[in-house]
N, C-alpha and C positions, 0 to 999 in steps of 0.2 A: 504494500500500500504506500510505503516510504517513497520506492522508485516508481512507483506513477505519479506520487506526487511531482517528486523533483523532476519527472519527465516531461509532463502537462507544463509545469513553472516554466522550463526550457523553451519546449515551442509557442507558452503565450509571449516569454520575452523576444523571440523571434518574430513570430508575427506584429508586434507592439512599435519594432524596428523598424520592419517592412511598412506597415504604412505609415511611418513617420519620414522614412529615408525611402521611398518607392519608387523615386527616379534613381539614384543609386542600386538599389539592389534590383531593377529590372534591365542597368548598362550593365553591370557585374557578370548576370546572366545570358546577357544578348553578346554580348564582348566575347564570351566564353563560349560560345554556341559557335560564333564567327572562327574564332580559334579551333577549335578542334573541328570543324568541317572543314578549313584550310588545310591542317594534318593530314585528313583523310583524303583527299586529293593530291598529295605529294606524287604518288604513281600513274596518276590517271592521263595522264596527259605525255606525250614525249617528249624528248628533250628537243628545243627545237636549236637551228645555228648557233646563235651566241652560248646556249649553253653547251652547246658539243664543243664550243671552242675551250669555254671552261674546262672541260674533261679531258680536253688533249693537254690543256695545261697544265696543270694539277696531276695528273695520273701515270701519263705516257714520258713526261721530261725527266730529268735528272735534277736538282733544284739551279746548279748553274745554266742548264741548260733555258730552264726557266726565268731566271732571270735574264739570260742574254736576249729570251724570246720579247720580255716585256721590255726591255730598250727600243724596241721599236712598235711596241703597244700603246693604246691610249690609256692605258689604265697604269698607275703607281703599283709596287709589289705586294703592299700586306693582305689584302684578302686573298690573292691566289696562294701566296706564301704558305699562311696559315690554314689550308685547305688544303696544298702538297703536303704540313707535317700531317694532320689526321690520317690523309690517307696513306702515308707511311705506317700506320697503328692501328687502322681501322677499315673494314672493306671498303674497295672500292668502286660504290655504287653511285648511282644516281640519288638514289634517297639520302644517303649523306649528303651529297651539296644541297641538297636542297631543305633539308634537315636545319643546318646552318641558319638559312637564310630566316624558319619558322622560328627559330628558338629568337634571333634575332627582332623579329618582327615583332615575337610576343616581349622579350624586354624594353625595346622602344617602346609600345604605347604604353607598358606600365611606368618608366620615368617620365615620358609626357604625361599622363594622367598624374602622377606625385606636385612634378611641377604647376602643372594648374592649380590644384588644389592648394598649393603654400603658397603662387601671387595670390591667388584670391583672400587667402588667409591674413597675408601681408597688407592689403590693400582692405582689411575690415567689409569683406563684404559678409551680409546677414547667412547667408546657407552658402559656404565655399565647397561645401559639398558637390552641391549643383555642377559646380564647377568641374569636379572630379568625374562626374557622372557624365559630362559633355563630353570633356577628354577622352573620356575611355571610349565613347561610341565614335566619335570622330578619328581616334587613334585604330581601333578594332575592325571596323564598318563602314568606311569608305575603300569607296574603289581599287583608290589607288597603291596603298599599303597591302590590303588583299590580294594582288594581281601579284604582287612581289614580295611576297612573302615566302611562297615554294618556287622561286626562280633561283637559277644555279648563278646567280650574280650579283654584284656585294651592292645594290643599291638598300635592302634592309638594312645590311652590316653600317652601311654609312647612317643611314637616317639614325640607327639606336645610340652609334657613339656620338652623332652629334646633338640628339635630346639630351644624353649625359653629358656633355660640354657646357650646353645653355642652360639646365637646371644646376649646373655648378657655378656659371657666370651668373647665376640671377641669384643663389646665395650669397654671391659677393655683391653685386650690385646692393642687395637691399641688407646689407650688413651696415652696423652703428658700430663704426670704431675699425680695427685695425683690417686687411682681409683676412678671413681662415683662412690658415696653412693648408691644412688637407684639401677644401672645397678650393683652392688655387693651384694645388696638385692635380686633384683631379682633372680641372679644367685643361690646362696645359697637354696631361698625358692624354685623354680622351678625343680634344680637337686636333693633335699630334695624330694618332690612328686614322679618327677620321679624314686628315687631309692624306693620309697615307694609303685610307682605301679606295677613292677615287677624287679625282681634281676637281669635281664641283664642291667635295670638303674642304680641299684647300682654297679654291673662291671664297668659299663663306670663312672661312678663318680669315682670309685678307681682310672682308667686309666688316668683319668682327674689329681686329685690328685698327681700320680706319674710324668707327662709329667710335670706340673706347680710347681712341688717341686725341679724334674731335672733343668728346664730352673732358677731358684731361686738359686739355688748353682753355675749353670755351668754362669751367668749373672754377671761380673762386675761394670754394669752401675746403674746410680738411677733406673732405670727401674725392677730391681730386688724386690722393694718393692711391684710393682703390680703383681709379680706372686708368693709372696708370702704372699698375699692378697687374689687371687683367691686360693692359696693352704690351706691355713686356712677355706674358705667357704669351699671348697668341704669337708674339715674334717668334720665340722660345719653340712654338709648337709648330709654326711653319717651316724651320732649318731644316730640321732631317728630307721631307720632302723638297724642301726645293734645293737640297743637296743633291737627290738624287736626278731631280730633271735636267741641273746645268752640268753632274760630271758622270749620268750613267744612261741616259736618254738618248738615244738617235733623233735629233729633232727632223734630220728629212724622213727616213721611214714613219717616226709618229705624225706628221702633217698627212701625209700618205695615208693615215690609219684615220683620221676624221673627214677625209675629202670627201665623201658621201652627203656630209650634213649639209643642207642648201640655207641661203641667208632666210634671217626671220623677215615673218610675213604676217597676217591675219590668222593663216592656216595654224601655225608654232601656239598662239592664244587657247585655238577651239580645239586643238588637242590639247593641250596640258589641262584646259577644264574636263574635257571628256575624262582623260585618266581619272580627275579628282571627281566629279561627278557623274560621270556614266555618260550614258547618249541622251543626247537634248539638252546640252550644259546652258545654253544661253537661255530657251522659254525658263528652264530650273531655277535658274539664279534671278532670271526678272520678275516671276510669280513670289518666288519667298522675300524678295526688295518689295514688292508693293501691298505683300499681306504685314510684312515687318512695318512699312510707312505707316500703312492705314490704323494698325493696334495702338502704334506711338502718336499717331495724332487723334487718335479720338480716343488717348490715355486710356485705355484698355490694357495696356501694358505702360511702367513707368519705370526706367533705367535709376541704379540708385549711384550716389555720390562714391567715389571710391575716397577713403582716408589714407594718403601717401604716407608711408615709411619716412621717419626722419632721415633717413639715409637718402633717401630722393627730394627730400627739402631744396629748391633752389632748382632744381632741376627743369628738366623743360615741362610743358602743361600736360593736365592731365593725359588726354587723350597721346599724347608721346609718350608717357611715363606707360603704358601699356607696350606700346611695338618696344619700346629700347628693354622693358626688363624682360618680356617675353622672347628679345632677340630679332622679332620679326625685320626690327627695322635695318637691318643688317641683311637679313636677308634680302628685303624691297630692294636695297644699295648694290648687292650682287648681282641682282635680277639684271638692274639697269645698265648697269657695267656689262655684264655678262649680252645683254643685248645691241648696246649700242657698239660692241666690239665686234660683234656676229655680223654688222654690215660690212666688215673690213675682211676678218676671217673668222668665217660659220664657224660656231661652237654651240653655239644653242638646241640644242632635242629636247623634244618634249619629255622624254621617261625623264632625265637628270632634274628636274625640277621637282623631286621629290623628295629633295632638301631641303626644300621648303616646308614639310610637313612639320616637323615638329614645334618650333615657331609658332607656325599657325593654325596649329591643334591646340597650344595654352593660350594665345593670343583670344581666339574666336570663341572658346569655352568660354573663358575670363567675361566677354563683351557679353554675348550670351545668357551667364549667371548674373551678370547685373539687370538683367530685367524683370522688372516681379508683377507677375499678371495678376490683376482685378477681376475678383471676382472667378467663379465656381464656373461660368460656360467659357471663360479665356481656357481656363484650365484644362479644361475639356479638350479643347479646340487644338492647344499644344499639344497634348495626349495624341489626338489625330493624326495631324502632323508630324511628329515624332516616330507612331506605328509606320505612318506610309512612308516616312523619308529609311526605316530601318527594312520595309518590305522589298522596297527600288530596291537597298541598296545590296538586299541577298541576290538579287536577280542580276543586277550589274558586276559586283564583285567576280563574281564567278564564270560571269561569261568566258568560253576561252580556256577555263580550267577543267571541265568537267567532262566525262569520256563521250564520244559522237556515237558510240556502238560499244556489242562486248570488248571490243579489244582497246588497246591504249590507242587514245585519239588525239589527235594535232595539237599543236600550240602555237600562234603567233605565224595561224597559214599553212605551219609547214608540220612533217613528218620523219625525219629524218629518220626514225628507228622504222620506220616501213620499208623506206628505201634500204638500209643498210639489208633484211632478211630477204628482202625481195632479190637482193644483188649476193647475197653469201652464196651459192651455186656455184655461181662462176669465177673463172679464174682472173679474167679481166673484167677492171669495173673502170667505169667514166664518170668523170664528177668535176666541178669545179673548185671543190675544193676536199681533194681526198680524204684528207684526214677525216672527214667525216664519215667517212666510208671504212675506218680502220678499228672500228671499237666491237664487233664481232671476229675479224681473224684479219693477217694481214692483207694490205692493197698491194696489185702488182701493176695496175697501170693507173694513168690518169683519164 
């Protein structure tokens, strides 16, 4: 009779939670659903080009051989690095890389969701929960995170060390008094990897750099020490990488390796939305601007005052004081760079802009959690909202993931593991780019 009681006490304090915190424990569950259906598709789908190139990297080279391969790659050495030692220890399969890249994905959104949850904390809003609860769906449950999450290529890997980078600059940002050691450690080592797993990480380190060199000149107060604290680390954490592009880089074979990318256009916009929101990104975002306009002006919904950190005392106005500690605004600055340099020489694709996420999954949470709807049918009405924008987005996420028939089905168009069985028969195979042809037995011709 004891342990029913204490059992019943248990799940009425459980339920007592749930509907006091019911946007949080219904992102907790939905976050988690999106999660483990991503796992279970790791197989379902084949490896298409880019990741069969992974495979020949990582698998088939010797590690010098590998690095001499990425002197004339577009990509810096640590993520393939650290995916030759596993598979020196661990079979070498497909679900391992791509393994990587889940485990990856699921630690980013949980340091973006941490992150939102402590600016909003920082900044005294009434339920920072809210905030946490945003994070988590926007971090779990869009498109674009989802789509690369079981991909055999380090853009997860990048996105999670650079959440861990910005939730370490924004413990120093909104710190009173000296920087933490360890939270400037971190910073330094984390933006360090990230510019080391791909060069849109070391973009956003430069951008970082320049935003925290800016506020350090333009900063009167003692407060000026801590961002030129953080400006010294990201120096610190750019070296090693840009050691290796000026003395380990073939910069003709790497030019040669992005000649593909065409200059930015309109097109470069309506995909990077598409990735973040699916198909139909422009009616998507104009319908939720004028349901957003319409609540806030017929006060149905009311945004609340954020209370700045004295650490950000002096600093620039409110509405900055969100993109600079969230980082985003560092990011907008790469964007720009990153764009108006793509008129001179292309670097801009759409996937690589997925470094933007972490930014602006606390940024958007943050803004988000400041609005407090009026009234029992707003509430409702976000409920709706809410379900249909989490129903899209099992529908979008997945596209492209999920098998076409019994057997493993395409990815990103292609099939390469059809073609390679189709072609083991024979003794000559034709391809334009063999190696692809070499991961069932060897090729003897081209």
């Amino acid at each position: 009779g004891t342990d029913r009681a204490d059992l019943m006490s248990v799940l009425s304090a459980i339920a007592d939670w749930c509907r006091r915190h019911g946007l949080l424990a219904t992102a907790v569950v939905v976050s988690f659903v999106f999660a483990c259906r991503s796992l279970t598709l790791i197989g379902a789908t084949s490896l298409w080009s880019d990741e069969l190139s992974t495979a020949y990297k990582v698998y088939e080279l010797s590690f010098p051989s590998l690095l001499a391969y990425l002197r004339s790659d577009s990509h810096p050495p640590l993520y393939y690095s650290i995916l030759w030692l596993l598979g020196q220890h661990l079979d070498q399969t497909s679900f391992l890389l791509r393994f990587v890249s889940w485990l990856a994905y699921g630690c980013g959104g949980l340091v973006m969701s941490i992150q939102a949850f402590q600016l909003a904390g920082a900044a005294r809003l009434r339920r920072p929960e809210r905030a946490l609860a945003l994070a988590l769906l926007l971090a779990f449950t869009t498109p674009f995170p989802v789509r690369f999450s079981i991909e055999a290529k380090g853009y997860a890997l990048v996105v999670a060390l650079l959440a861990l980078a910005l939730w370490c600059r924004q413990r120093i940002v909104l710190a009173d008094g000296s920087p933490r050691l360890p939270a400037l450690g971190g910073y330094v080592l984390s933006l360090a990897l990230a510019a080391g797993t791909h060069y849109y990480g070391l973009l956003y380190a430069v951008a970082l750099v320049l935003v925290d060199g800016w506020e350090a000149i333009r900063l009167n107060t003692a407060d000026a020490h801590l961002r030129r604290a953080l400006c010294g680390g990201g120096v610190l954490a750019i070296m090693p990488v840009a050691t290796w592009v000026l003395v380990g880089v073939d910069r003709g074979d790497a030019r040669r390796a992005t000649s593909w990318i065409g200059p930015p256009d309109f097109a470069l916009l309506e995909d990077v939305l598409v990735r973040y929101l699916g198909p139909y990104p422009l009616p998507k975002l104009l319908a939720l601007l004028l349901l957003l306009t319409w609540l806030l002006r017929s006060r149905r919904l009311q945004g609340q005052a954020a209370s700045l950190p004295m650490a950000m005392a002096g600093n620039p106005p409110p509405a900055l004081f969100w993109l600079d500690a969230s980082g985003l605004l560092a990011g907008l600055l790469m964007t720009a760079l990153v764009v108006a340099v793509s008129f001179w020489k292309p670097i801009a694709f759409s996937r690589y802009f997925i470094v933007l996420l972490p930014a602006l999954v606390v940024w958007l949470s943050c803004q988000l959690a400041r609005l407090e709807p009026r009234g029992p049918r707003v509430q409702r009405a976000i409920c709706i909202v809410l379900a249909v924008w989490v129903l899209s987005s099992w529908t979008d996420s997945f596209i492209g993931l999920t098998r076409a028939g019994p057997q493993v089905g395409p990815r990103e168009s292609s099939n390469f593991r059809a073609v390679s069985l189709a072609a083991a028969p024979f003794q000559l195979r034709y391809g334009l780019a063999d190696r692809q042809l070499d991961h069932i037995g060897p090729s003897v011709g081209r």
